[in-house]
C-alpha positions as a printed Julia matrix, in Angstrom:
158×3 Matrix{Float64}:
 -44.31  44.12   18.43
 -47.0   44.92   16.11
 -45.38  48.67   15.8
 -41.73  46.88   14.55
 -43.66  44.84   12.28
 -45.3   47.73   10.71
 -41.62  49.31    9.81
 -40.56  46.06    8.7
 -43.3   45.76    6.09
 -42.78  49.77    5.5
 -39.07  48.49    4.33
 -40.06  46.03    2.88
 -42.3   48.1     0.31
 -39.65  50.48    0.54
 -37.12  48.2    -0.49
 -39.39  46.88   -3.51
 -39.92  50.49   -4.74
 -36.57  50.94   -5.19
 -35.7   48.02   -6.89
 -38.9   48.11   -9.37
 -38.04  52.14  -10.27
 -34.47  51.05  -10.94
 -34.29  50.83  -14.24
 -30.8   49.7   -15.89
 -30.17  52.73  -17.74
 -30.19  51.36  -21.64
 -26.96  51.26  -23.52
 -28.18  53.46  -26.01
 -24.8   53.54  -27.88
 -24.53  49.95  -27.78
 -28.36  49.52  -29.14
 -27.76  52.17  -31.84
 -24.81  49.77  -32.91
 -27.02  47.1   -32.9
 -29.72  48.66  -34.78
 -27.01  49.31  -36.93
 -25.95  46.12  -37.47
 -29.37  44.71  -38.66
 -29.58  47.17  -40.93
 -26.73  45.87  -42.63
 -27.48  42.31  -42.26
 -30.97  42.94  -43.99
 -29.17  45.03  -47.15
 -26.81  41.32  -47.34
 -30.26  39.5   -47.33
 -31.85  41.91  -50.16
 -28.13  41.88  -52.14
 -28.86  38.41  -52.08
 -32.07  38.13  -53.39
 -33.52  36.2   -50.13
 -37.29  36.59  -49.77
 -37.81  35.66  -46.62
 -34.98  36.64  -44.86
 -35.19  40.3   -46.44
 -38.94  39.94  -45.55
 -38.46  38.71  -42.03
 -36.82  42.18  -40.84
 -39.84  43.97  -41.61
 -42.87  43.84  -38.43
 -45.79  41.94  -39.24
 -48.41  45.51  -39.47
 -44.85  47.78  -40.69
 -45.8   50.53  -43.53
 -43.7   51.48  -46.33
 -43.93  54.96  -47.82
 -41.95  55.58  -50.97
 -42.14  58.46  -53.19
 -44.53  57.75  -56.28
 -46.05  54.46  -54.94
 -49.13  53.62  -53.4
 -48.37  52.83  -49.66
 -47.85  48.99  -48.54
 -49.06  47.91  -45.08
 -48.35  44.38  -43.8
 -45.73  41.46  -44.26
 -48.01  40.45  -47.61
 -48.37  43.73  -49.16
 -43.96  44.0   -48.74
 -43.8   40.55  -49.72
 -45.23  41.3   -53.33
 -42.97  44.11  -53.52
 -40.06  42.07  -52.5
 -40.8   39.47  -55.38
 -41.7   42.15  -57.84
 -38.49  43.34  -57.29
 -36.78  40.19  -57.3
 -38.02  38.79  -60.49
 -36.38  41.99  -62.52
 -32.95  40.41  -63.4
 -31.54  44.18  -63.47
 -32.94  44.84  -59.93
 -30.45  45.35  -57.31
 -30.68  47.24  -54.15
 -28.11  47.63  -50.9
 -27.65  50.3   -48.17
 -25.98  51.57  -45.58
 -26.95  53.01  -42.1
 -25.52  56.42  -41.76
 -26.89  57.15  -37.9
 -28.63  56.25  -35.92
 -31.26  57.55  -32.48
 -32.6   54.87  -30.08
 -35.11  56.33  -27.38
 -34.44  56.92  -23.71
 -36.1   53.85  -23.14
 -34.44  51.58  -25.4
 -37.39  49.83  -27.01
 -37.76  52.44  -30.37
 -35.0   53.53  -32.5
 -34.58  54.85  -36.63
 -32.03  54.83  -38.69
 -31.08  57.39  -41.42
 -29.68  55.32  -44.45
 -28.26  56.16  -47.7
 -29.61  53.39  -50.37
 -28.99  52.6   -54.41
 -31.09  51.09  -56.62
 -30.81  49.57  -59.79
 -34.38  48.74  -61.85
 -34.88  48.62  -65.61
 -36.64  51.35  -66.85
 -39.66  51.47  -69.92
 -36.87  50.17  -73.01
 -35.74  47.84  -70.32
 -32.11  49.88  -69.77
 -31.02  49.53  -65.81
 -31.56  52.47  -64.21
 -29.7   53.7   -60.86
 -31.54  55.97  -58.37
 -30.23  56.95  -55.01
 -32.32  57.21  -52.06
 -32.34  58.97  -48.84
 -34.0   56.83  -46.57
 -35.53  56.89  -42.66
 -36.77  53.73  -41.11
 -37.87  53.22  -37.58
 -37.5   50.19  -35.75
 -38.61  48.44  -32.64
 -37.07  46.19  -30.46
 -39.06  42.68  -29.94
 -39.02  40.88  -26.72
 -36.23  38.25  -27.98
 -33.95  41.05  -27.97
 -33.9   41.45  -32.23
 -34.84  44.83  -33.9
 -37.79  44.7   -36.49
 -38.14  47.42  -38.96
 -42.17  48.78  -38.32
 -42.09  51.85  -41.0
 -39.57  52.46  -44.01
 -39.53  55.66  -46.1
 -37.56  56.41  -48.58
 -37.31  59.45  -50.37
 -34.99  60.04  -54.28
 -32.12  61.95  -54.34
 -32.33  62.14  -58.29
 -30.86  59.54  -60.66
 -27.09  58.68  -61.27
């Protein structure tokens, strides 16, 4: 008796270790779409001139890097940005995700994004500049992507 329960606790483990090392492979096409997709709905929240919802995309610690400008870490350092660049009537700014890479494990991904920008310039004329642009993201436990660094990177003017 006590050698039968031995192999029934040996399956047992057994049995656990196979279903804790299964891992659902991750969708990674289907995530990438996703990630996608959020980039997009946070360019409609910027078009829009929406603080807080273009704010909320970003991670609470995420660091952008732009070309010319002092670096900005944290939700409160982007959020004077955001309102900086909000409060310039000739300030526009949209973009689109051109691909995307989510990791093997599904919780990291970044984006490679083509963006435009509009800003006035020293006489006040609006100014277009096109941007190459590489953000990385990381999936939260709800399920939603949040954007943790954002660098962007001129192309020249148009």
């Amino acid at each position: 008796m006590r050698h039968s329960s031995f192999l029934q606790l040996l399956l047992f483990a057994g049995c656990l270790m196979i279903v804790g090392c299964d891992n659902d492979s991750v969708d990674r096409d289907a995530e990438a779409e996703q990630l996608m997709q959020a980039s997009r709905d946070w360019s409609n929240a910027a078009q829009a001139r929406d603080v807080e919802k273009t704010l909320e995309f970003w991670a609470e610690d995420a660091l952008v890097i732009t070309a010319g400008q002092p670096d900005m870490q944290g939700r409160e350092a982007i959020r004077g940005m955001i309102e900086g660049s909000f409060a310039d009537p000739n300030f526009s700014i949209s973009w689109e995700p051109v691909s995307a890479k989510i990791s093997e494990s599904g919780d990291m991904g970044y984006l490679i994004e083509d963006s435009r920008m509009t800003m006035a310039d020293s006489t006040g004329s609006p100014v277009v500049q096109e941007f190459r642009s590489v953000t990385i993201w990381k999936k939260q436990a709800d399920g939603s992507w949040k954007n943790v660094v954002d660098v962007m990177s001129p192309l020249g003017e148009g």
